[in-house]
C-alpha positions in Angstrom: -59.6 -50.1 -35.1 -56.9 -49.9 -31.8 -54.4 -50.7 -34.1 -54.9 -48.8 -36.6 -54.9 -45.4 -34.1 -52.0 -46.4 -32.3 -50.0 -47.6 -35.5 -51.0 -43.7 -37.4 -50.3 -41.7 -34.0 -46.5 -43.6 -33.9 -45.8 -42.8 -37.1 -44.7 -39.3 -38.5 -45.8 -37.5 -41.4 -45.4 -39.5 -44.7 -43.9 -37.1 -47.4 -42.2 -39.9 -49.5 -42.1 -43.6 -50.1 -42.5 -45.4 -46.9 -42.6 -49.1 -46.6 -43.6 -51.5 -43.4 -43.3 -54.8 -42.8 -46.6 -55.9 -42.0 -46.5 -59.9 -41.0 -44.3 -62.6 -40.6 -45.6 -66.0 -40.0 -45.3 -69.5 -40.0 -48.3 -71.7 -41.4 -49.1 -75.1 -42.2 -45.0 -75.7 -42.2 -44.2 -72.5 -44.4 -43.8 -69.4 -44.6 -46.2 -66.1 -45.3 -45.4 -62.6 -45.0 -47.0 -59.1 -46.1 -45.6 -55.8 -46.4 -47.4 -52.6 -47.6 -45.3 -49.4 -49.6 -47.4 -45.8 -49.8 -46.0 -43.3 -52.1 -46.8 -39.8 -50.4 -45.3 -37.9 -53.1 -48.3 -38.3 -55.6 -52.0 -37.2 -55.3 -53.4 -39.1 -54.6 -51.2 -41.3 -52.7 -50.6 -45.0 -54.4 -50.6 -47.8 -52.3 -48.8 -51.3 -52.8 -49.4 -54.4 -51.0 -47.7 -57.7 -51.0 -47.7 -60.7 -50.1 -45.6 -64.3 -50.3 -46.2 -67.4 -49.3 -43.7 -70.3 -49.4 -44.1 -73.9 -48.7 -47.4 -73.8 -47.2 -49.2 -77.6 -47.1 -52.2 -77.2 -49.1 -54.0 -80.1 -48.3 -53.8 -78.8 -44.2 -54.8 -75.5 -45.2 -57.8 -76.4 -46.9 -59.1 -79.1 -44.6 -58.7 -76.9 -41.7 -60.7 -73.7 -43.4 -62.5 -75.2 -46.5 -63.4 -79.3 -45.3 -61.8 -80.1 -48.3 -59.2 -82.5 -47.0 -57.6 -84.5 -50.0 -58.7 -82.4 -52.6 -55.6 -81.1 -53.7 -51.8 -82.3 -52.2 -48.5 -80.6 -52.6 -47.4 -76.8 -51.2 -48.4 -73.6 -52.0 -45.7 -71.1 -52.7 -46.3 -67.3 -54.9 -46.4 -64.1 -54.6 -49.7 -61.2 -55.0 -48.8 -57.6 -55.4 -51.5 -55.2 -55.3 -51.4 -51.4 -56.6 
């Protein structure tokens, strides 16, 4: 909730499109990284987020959050948007 005070009192009025850059990352070997687009102009606002991951070992991934080591080798690489 800190963040989110201190990221709306630096940042001025929105009255158009306004986009941030929201994370950059490395994880297991690749690459993630978010960024979020409000459009001001319309009422009610419309908010995009997206997100990309490149390269990302799957089989790490989900034996470190899921205990599913082995269940499924290669990398993970995509892209979500959400509207």
């Amino acid at each position: 909730m800190k963040a989110k005070l201190q990221f709306l009192a630096e940042t001025a009025q929105l009255t158009g499109i306004d986009q941030k850059t929201l994370v950059e990352m490395t994880l297991y070997g690749g690459a993630v990284s978010g960024s979020a687009q409000m459009d001001m102009r319309s009422d009610p606002p419309v908010y995009t987020v997206s997100t990309r991951v490149h390269g990302v070992d799957t089989d790490a991934l989900l034996a470190d959050n899921l205990d599913m080591k082995g269940a499924l080798a290669g990398t993970l690489s995509g892209q979500l948007s959400v509207s």
